[in-house]
C-alpha positions as a LaTeX table, in Angstrom:
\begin{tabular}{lrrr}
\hline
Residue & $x$ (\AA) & $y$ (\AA) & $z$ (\AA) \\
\hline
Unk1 & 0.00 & 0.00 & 0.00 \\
Unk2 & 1.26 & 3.20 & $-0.78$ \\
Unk3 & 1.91 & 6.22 & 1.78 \\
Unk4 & $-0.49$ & 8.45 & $-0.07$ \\
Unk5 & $-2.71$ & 5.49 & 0.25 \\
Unk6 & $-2.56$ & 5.33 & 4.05 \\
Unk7 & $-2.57$ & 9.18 & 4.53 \\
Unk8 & $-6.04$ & 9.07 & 2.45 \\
Unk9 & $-7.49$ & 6.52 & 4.67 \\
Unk10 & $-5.89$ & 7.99 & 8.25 \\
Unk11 & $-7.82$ & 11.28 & 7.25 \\
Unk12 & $-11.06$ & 9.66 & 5.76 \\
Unk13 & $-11.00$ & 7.38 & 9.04 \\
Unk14 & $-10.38$ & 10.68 & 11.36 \\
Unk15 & $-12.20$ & 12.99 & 9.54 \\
Unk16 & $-15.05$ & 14.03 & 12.30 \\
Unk17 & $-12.41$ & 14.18 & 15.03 \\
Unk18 & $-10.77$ & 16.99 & 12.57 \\
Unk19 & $-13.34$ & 18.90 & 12.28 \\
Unk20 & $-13.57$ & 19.09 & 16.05 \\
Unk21 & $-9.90$ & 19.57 & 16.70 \\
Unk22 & $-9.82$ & 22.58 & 13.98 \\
Unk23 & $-12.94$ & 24.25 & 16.00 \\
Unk24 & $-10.88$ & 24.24 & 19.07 \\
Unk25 & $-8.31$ & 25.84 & 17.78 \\
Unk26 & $-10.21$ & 28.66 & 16.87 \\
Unk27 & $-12.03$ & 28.64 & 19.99 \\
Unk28 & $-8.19$ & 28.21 & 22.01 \\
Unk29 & $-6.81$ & 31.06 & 19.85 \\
Unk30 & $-9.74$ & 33.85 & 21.01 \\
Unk31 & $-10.35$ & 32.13 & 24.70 \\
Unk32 & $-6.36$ & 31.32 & 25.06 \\
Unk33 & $-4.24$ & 33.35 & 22.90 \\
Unk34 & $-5.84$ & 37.02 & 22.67 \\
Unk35 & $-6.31$ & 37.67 & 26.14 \\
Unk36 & $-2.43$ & 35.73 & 27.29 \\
Unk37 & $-1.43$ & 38.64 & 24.40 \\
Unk38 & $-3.18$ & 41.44 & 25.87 \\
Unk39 & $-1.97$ & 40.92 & 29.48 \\
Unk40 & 1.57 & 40.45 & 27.68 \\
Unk41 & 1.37 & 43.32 & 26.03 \\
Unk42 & $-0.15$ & 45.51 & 29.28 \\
Unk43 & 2.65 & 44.23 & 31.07 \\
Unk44 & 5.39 & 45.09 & 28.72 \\
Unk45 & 3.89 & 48.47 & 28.37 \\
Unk46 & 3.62 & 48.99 & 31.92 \\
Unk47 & 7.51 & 48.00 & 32.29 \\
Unk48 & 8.49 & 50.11 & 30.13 \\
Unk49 & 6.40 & 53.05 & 31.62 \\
Unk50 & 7.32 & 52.86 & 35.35 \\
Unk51 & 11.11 & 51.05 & 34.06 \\
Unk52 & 9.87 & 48.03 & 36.92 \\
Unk53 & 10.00 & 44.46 & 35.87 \\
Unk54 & 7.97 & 44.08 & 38.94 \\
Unk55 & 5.19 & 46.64 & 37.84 \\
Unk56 & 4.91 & 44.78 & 34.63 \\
Unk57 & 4.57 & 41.74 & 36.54 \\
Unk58 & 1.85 & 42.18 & 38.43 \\
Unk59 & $-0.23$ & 44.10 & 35.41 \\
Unk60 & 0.42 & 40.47 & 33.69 \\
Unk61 & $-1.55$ & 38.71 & 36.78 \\
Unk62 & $-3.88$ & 41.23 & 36.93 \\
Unk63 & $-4.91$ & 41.83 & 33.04 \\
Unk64 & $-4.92$ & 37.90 & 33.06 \\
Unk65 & $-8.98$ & 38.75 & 34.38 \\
Unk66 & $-8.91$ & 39.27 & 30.43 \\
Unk67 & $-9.89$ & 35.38 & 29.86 \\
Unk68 & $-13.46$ & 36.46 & 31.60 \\
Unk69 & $-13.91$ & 39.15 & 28.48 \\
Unk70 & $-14.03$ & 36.89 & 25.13 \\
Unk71 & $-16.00$ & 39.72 & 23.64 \\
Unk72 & $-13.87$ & 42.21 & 24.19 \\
Unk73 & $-10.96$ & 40.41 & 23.28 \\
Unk74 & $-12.30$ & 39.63 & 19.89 \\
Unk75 & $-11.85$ & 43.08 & 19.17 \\
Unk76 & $-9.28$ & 44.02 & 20.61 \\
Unk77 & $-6.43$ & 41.64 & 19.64 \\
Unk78 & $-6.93$ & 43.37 & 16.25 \\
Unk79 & $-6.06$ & 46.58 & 17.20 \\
Unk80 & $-1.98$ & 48.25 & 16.12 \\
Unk81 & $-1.07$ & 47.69 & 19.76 \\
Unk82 & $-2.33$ & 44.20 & 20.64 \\
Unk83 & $-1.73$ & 42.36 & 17.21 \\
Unk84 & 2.26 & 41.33 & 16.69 \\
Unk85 & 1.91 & 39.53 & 20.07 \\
Unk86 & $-1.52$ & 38.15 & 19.13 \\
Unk87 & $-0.11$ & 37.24 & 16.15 \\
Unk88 & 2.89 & 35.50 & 17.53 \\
Unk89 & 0.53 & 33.72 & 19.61 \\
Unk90 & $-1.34$ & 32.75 & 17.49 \\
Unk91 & 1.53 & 30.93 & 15.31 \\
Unk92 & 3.18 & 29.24 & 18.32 \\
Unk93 & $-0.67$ & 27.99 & 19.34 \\
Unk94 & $-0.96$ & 26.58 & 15.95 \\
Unk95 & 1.96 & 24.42 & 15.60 \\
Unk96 & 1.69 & 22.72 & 18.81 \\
Unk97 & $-1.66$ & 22.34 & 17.56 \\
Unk98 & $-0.10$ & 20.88 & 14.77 \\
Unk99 & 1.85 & 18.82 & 16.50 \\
Unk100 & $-0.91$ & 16.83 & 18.51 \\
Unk101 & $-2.50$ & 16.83 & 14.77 \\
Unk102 & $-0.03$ & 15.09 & 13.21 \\
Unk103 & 0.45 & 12.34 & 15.99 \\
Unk104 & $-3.52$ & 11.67 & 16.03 \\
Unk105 & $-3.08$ & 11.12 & 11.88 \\
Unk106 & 0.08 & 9.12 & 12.36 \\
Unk107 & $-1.52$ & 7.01 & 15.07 \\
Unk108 & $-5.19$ & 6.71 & 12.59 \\
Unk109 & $-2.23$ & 5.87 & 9.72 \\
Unk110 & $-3.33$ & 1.87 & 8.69 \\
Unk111 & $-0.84$ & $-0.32$ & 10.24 \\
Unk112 & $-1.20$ & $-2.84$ & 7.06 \\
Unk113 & $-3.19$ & $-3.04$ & 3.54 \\
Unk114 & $-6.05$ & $-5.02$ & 5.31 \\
Unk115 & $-6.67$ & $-2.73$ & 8.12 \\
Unk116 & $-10.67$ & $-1.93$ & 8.52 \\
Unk117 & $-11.71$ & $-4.34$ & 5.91 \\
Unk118 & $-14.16$ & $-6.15$ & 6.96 \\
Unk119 & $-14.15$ & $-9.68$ & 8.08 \\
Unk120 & $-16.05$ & $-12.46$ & 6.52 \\
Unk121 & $-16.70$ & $-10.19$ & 3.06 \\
Unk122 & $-17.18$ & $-11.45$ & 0.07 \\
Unk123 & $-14.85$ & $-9.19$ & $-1.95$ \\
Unk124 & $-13.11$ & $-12.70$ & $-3.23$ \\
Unk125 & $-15.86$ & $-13.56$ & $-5.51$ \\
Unk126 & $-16.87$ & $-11.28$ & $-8.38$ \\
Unk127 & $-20.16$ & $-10.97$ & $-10.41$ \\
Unk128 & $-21.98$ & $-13.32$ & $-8.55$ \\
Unk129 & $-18.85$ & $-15.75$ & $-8.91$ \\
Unk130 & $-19.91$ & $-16.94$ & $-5.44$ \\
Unk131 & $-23.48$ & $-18.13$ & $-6.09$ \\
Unk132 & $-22.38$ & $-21.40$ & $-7.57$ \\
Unk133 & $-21.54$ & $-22.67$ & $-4.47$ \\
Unk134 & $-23.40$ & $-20.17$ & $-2.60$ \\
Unk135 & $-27.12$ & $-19.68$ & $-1.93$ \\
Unk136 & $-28.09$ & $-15.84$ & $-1.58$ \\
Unk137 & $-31.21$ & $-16.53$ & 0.67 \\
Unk138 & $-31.00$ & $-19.27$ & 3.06 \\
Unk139 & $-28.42$ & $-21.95$ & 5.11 \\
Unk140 & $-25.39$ & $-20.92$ & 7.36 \\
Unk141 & $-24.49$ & $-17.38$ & 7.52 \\
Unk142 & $-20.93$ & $-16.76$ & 6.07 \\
Unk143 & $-21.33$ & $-12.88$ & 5.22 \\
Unk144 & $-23.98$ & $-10.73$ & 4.13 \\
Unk145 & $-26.25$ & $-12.00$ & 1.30 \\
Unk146 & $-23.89$ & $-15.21$ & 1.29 \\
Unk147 & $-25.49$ & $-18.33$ & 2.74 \\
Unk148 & $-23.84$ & $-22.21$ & 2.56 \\
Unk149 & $-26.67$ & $-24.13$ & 1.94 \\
Unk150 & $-27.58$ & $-27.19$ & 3.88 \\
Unk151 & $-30.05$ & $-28.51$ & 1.31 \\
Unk152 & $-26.63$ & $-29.79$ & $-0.78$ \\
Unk153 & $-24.81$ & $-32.90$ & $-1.47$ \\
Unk154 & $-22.09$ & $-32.99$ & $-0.29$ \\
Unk155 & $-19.50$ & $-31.51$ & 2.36 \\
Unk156 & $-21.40$ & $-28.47$ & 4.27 \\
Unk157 & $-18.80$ & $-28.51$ & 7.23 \\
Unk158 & $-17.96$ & $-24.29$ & 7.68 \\
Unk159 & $-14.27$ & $-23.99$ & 9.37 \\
Unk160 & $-14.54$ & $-20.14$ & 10.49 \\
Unk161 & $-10.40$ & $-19.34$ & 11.09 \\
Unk162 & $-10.40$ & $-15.72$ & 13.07 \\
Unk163 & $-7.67$ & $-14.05$ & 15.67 \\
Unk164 & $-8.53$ & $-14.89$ & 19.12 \\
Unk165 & $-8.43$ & $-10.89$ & 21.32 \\
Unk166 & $-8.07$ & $-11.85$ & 24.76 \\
Unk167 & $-8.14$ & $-8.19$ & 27.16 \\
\hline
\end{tabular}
């Protein structure tokens, strides 16, 4: 199976989760990221103002409150004074995000070419190849719409060989 094979079917396979994880960034960025930028910025404005480490310090802790104001942080973050660290947030925010993205796909990747195919299918017999042997209505269930039927001569004996999971 080919990589672009496997990458197709990780994403296919992880697709819902994807859509989840890509709505929480954007939630993280303006519940996370804009008001950690704000207080940042506060803070290093209030440094420099007062020339105290300490007094920018404590404006961080206190414009932290900043996390209780998504509204106002929405619009803010966009302003001249606010945005370079918002936007350096932002950026650092989405490759970790990226990071934990790319492990969940790598871990969804198929481990070999028979990965989620079903068991029991039919997909060996083609064009009804199967029916021969096979009755489509009635006997012992093999797979869906494939029945051994007990009505034959013959050897009817079913040997079912499957992996044993023991937890």
């Amino acid at each position: 199976m080919k990589f672009s094979e496997k990458i197709r079917r990780a994403l296919a396979k992880m697709k819902g989760r994807l859509i989840v994880y890509a709505l929480a960034i954007i939630v993280g960025i303006f519940a996370i990221v804009a008001p950690i930028s704000r207080a940042v910025t506060d803070a290093v404005n209030k440094a420099e103002e007062t020339g105290n480490k300490d007094a920018g310090m404590e404006a961080f802790f206190y414009n932290l409150s900043y996390i209780t104001k998504p509204a106002d942080n929405i619009t803010e973050v966009f302003k001249q004074e606010y945005f370079p660290n918002f936007w350096i947030g932002t950026k650092c925010f989405l490759v970790f995000s990226g990071i934990f993205i790319v492990i969940g796909v790598a871990k969804a990747l198929p481990k070999h070419e028979f990965s989620d195919i079903e068991n029991g299918s039919s997909d060996w017999a083609e064009g009804g190849e199967q029916y021969r042997i096979l009755s489509k209505k009635s006997g012992i269930i093999l797979a869906e719409k494939n029945y051994l039927p007990v009505d034959k001569r013959g050897n009817v004996n079913v040997l079912v060989v499957r992996r044993i999971w023991c937890w």
